[in-house]
N, C-alpha and C positions, 0 to 999 in steps of 0.2 A: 839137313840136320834135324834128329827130331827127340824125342824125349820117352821114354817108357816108363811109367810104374804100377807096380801092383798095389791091392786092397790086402791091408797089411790088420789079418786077423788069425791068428793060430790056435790052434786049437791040439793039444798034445803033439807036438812037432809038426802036425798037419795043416795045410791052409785049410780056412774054416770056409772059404769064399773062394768063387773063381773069377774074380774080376782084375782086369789090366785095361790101360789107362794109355794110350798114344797119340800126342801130337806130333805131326807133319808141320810143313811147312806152312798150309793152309787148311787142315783140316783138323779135327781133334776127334778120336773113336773111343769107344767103350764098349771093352768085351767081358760082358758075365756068363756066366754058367761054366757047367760041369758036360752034363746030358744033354740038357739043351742050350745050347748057344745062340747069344741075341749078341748083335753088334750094331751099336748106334753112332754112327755119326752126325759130325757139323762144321759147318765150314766155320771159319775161323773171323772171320766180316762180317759171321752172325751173333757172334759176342758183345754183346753191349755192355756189361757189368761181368766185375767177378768178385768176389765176397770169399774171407776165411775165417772159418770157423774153427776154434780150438777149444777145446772142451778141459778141463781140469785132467782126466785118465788121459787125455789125446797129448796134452802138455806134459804128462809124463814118460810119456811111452815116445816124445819126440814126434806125432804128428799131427796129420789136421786134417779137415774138411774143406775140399775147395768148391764153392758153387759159381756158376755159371750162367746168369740170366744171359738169355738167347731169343734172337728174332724166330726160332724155327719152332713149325706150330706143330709138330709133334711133341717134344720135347723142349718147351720153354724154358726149363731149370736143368742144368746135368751139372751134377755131385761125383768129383771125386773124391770116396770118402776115405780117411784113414792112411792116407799119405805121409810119406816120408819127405821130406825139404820142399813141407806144404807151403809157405812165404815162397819159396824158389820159383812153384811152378804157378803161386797166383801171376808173382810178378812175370816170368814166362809168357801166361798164359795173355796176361793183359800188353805186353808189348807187340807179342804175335797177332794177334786181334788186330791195335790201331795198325800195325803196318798191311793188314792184307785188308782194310776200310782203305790208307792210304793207296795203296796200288789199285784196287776194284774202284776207287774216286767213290767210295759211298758213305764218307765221313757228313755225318750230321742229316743224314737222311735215317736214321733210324726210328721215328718218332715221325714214318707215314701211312699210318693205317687207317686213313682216312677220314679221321679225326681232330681237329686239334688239341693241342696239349692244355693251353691256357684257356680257363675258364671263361675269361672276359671274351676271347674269341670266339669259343663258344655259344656263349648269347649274342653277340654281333652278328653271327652267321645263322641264328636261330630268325633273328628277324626278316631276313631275308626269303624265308621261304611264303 
């Protein structure tokens, strides 16, 4: 089961943008362009965070901006911008996530980049060298 939407900008009956928006069951893509086409994906276990953004114009027009902080070191933020039943596909988006961390067993490992998070660790492990 997966979900589809477009970047909802018109322009005299015309899309003004050629971008579409697909999550799968574990992955989520983004197709922009016209001439040239880029299609980025990411798995969906690479979602750490999702954030919605609605703007005063976006709140009137019914949509929003959904971003997506991600473990993936091309694209660490992907925006889908200018959606339609934007709340729908955060929450979507965030359910789909924890369940494919849950099955991949990589819940609470996302904060391994070889560093630790807390500062006082940090310097405990400073000392040690």
């Amino acid at each position: 089961m997966g979900r589809t939407e477009k970047k909802r900008l018109i322009l005299f009956g015309l899309p003004w943008t050629f971008t579409s928006y697909h999550i799968e069951e574990d992955i989520l893509t983004i197709d922009e362009g016209f001439l040239r086409k880029t299609e980025n994906d990411c798995y969906m276990y690479r979602i750490q965070d999702v954030v919605l953004k609605r703007s005063l114009p976006e709140r009137l027009f019914g949509l929003g901006t959904v971003s997506c902080l991600t473990s993936d070191k091309t694209h660490p933020r992907l925006e889908l911008v200018h959606i339609k039943n934007s709340r729908e596909w955060k929450e979507f988006i965030l359910r789909k996530s924890e369940e494919a961390r849950m099955k991949r067993r990589t819940v609470g490992m996302q904060n391994l980049d070889g560093g630790p998070e807390d500062p006082e660790l940090a310097e405990d492990m400073d000392s040690y060298d």
